[in-house]
N, C-alpha and C positions, 0 to 999 in steps of 0.2 A: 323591287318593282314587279309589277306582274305580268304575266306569259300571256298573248295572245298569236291566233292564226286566221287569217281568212281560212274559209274553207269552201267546197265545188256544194252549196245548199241544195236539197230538195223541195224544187218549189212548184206552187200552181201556175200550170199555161195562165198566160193573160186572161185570157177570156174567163177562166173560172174561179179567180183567187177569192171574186165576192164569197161565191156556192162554197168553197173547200173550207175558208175560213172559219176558226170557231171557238166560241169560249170555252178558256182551259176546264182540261177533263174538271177538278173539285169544283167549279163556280155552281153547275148542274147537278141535278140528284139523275138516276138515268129514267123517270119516268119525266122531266124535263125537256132530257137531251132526245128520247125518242119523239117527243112532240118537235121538237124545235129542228131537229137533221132531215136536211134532203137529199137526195140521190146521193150528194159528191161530197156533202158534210165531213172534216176529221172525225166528227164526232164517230162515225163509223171507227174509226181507227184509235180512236181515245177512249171510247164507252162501246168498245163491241157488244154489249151483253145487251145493248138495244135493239139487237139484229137477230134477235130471241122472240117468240112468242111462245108463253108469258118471258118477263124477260129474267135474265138467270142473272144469279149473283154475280157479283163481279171477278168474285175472285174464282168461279169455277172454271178446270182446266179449256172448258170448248171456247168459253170469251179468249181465253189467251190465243187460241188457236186462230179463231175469229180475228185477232187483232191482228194478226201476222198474214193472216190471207188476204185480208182487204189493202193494208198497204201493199203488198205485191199488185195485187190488183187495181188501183190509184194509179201505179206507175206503169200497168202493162195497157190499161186506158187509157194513158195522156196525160192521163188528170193533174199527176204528180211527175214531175220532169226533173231532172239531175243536172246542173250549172255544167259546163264544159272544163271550168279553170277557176281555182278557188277566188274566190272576192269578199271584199265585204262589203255589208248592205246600209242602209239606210230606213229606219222603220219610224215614223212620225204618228201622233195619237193626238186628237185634237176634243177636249170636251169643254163646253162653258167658254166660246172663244180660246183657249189655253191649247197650244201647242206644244210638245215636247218630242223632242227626236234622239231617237236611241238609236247608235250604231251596233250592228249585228254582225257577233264574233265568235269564235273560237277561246276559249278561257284555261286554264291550264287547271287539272283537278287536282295536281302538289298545291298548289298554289292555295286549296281548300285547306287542304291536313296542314300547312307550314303557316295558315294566318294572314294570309296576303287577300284571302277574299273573309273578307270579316261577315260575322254572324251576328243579328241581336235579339234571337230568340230560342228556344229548345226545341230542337224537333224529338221527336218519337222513335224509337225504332221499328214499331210496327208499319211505320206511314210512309218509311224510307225503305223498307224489306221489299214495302208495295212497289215503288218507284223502282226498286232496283227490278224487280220481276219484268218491268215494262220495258224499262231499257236492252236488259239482256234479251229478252227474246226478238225484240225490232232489231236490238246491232243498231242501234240510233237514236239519239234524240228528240223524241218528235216533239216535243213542247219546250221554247226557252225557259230561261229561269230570266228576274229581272235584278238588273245590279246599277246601281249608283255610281261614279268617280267622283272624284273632283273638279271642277270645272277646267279646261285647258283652252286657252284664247286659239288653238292653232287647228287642235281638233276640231272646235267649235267654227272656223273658217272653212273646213274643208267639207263638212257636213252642207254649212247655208251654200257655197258652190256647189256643191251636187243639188240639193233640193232644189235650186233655182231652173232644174229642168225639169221638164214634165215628167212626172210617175208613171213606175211602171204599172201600181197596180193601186186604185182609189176608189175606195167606198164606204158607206156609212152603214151604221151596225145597225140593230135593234131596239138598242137605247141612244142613237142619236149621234154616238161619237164615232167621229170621224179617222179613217185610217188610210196610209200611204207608205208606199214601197218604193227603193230603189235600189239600183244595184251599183257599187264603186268598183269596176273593172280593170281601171285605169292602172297601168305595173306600178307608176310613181306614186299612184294614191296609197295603194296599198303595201306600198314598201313603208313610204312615212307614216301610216298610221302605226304601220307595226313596231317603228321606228320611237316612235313617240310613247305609247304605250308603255313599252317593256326599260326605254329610260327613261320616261317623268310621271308617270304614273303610279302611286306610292300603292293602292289597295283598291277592292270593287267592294262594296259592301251590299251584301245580299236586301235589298228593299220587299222583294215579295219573289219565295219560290224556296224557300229555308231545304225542305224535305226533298227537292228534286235536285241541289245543289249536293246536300251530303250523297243522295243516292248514282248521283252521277262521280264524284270522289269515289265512293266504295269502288263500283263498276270499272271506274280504270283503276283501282289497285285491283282487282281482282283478275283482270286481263294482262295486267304486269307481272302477277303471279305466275298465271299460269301459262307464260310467254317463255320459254329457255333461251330467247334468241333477241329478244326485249332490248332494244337502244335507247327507246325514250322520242323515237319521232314517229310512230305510231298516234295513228287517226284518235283511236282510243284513249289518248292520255290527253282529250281535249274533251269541250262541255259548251255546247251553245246557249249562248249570253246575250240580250239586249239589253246595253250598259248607255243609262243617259247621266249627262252633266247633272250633280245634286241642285244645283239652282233652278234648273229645270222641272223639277220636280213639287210636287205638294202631297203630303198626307192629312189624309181626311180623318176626322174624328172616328172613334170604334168606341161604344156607348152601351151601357148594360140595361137590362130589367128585371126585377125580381118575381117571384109565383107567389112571395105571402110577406109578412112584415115580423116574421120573427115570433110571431106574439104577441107584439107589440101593438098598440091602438097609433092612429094617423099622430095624436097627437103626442105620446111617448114619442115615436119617429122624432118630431120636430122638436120634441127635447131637448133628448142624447144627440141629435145632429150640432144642436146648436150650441153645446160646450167646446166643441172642438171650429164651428162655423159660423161666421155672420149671414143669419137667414132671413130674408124679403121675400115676402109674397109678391109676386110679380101678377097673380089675377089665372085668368084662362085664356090669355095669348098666350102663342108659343114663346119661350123665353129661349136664347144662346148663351152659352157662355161669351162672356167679355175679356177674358183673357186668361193666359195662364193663373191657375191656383182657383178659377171661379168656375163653380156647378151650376148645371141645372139640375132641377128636382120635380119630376108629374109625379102629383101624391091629391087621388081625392078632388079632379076636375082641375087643381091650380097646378100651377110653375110656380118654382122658387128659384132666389139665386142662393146659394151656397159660397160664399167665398174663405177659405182657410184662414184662421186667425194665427197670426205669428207667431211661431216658437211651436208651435204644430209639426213641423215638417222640418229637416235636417238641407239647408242651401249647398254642405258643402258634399251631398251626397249624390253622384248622379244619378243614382235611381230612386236613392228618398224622395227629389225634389219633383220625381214626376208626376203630375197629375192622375194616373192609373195607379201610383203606390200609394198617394193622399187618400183619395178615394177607398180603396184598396185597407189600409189600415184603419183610418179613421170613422169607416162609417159601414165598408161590406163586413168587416170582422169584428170589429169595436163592437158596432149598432145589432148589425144581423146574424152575427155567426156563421158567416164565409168563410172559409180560410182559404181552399182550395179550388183558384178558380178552374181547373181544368177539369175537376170531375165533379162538382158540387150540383146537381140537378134542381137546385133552384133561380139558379141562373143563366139568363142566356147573353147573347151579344148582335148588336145590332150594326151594321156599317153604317156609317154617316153618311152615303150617297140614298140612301133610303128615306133620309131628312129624319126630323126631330117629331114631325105628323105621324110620322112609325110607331114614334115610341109612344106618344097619346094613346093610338088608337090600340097600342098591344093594351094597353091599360086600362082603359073604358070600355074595350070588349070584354074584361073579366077575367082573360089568359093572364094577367100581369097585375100586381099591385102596387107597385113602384118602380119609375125609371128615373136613371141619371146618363147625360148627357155633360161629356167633356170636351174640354177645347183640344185642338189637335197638337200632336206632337210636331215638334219641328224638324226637318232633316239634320238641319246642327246638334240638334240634341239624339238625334239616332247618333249622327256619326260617331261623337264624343262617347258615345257609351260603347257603341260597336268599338273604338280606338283605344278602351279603357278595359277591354275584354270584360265588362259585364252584360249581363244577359237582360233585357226588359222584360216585365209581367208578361203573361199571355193576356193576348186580344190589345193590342196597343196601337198597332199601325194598319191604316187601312189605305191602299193606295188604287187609286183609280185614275182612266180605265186599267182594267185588265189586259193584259197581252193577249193578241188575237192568234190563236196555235192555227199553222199551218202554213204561215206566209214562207215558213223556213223551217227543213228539219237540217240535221246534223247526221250522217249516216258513220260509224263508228269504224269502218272498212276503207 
């Protein structure tokens, strides 16, 4: 089962949780986050090298310094305030009518290296060196990572009582989705959550935050290391988490486009597609996929459906049968000569909150000659792969919204 703790969070006075709140550092490039940060913004403290004119790289040693001033600085303003007695919280994220409520925890970093928080993608070492930089020199967490459980009828009761009072902290972002805070203080709440957790709670499975998961693992062994006095209940050997029910949850499409056709004329494309795919012209409305196994295709003003003809694709395989591997084998590397989605520069990757009118328009502007749009992946089908310890393609899962950094740090001390 796996390890959780409340813990004493660092969070924004009431009054300023709208102002401090802020999209995780990667969402932003820093010529973004400098237009978009005000006075009390994280983004100060997540993207210090926007507090630069011109602004400096990120990775130059004065941003590091930058970062470590301004959160002292947060908290010797008010801005950022320290819980009395550890708690755990309550974080709700409302978009498209859709509600979902993540309880905000302490996660145990063994728990990473021993398999208990399951992975479904590769991180980098270079992405995670980055992440560790950030953590060690704060001594804190200042962005969650997002994790999945299982659904628990009991968790799920204690959560809609607390929500049932008013929030401590509610407002709506920049794109419209709505956010809310609360705090569970209560000794009994917080005894049976922990209660619950650590006996019926089999795994978390990382949904979005892969590289700040591992990079937070490294950082408590590295302070276990270099600990001679190390018992194991150290602030450190823990990792701040907003872990929602998987049914609560939806992943949205993540969708590619190509720069050229291979060589290929429009109509080879719809050739060699169509050995491996049954292909309909759907016209110049926008076309969706209709389910799993079925494409779309903007090629040359139309939509097509693409759907996989059987014996294409391996059922008993969980990662043959994904949609990103179909794709993937039979038509980026078959057709175009992709092999290597992570460094191949003719392709790029589109999230599906951007909608399918994205990927028209990358493509009748001239940037793009071909897009494909796939159906989303399911959380059952994450889990089972995450439980099956294999890895999914990159660019597979897109989950939205994004965790608003700030509502909650974790200080390592």
């Amino acid at each position: 089962m796996v390890r959780v703790k409340p813990f004493a969070a660092v969070r924004p006075a009431t009054q300023f949780a709208a102002e401090v709140a802020a999209p995780p550092y990667d969402v932003l490039n820093s010529e973004e986050a400098k237009a978009m940060a005000g006075e009390k913004s994280l983004l100060h403290i997540t993207k210090p090298e926007i507090d630069f004119s011109p602004i400096l790289e990120d990775h130059d040693p004065r941003v590091y310094d930058k970062a470590v001033e301004n959160f002292r600085l947060w908290q010797e303003r008010g801005w950022l305030q320290q819980d009395a007695k550890p708690c755990y919280y309550v974080y709700a994220q409302t978009m498209d009518g859709r509600t979902q409520y993540g309880l905000v925890l302490c996660a145990h970093t063994e728990d990473y290296e021993n398999g208990l928080i399951k992975k479904h993608e590769l991180t980098r070492k270079d992405k995670e060196d980055d992440r560790m930089i950030h953590v060690r020199i704060q001594n804190a967490n200042i962005e969650p990572v997002f994790f999945a459980y299982r659904d628990d009828d009991e968790l799920d009761a204690i959560v809609a009582r607390k929500v049932a009072e008013p929030a401590l902290n509610e407002f709506t972002d920049e794109n419209g989705f709505g956010h809310r805070f609360w705090v569970i203080d209560d000794d009994a709440d917080i005894a049976r959550i922990t209660e619950i957790f650590t006996s019926r709670v089999e795994a978390f499975y990382v949904a979005d935050g892969h590289h700040r998961t591992a990079a937070a693992a490294r950082v408590g062994a590295e302070k276990r290391a270099q600990n001679p006095n190390h018992t194991g209940a150290e602030e450190y050997n823990y990792f701040m988490a907003v872990c929602f029910p998987q049914s609560q949850l939806k992943i949205i499409d993540y969708n590619r486009v190509l720069k050229d056709l291979g060589g290929l004329s429009p109509f080879e494309v719809i050739e060699w597609i169509g050995r491996d795919f049954d292909v309909e012209c759907k016209g110049a409305d926008i076309y969706h996929p209709s389910g799993l196994h079925n494409f779309a295709m903007y090629l040359e003003g139309q939509w097509y459906s693409l759907t996989a003809k059987p014996g294409r694709y391996d059922d008993a395989d969980p990662i043959g049968v994904l949609d990103v591997t179909i794709l993937s084998n039979l038509v980026l590397d078959k057709v175009f000569g992709i092999r290597d989605l992570r460094t191949d520069r003719r392709i790029d990757f589109v999230g599906g909150i951007r909608g399918l009118g994205e990927l028209q328009r990358r493509v009748d502007s001239g940037e793009m000659q071909v897009a494909f749009a796939l159906y989303p992946v399911s959380m059952e089908q994450l889990i089972a792969i995450a439980d099956s310890g294999n890895i999914m393609p990159p660019k597979t899962t897109w989950f939205e919204p994004k965790l608003r950094s700030g509502l909650a740090i974790h200080k390592l001390d």
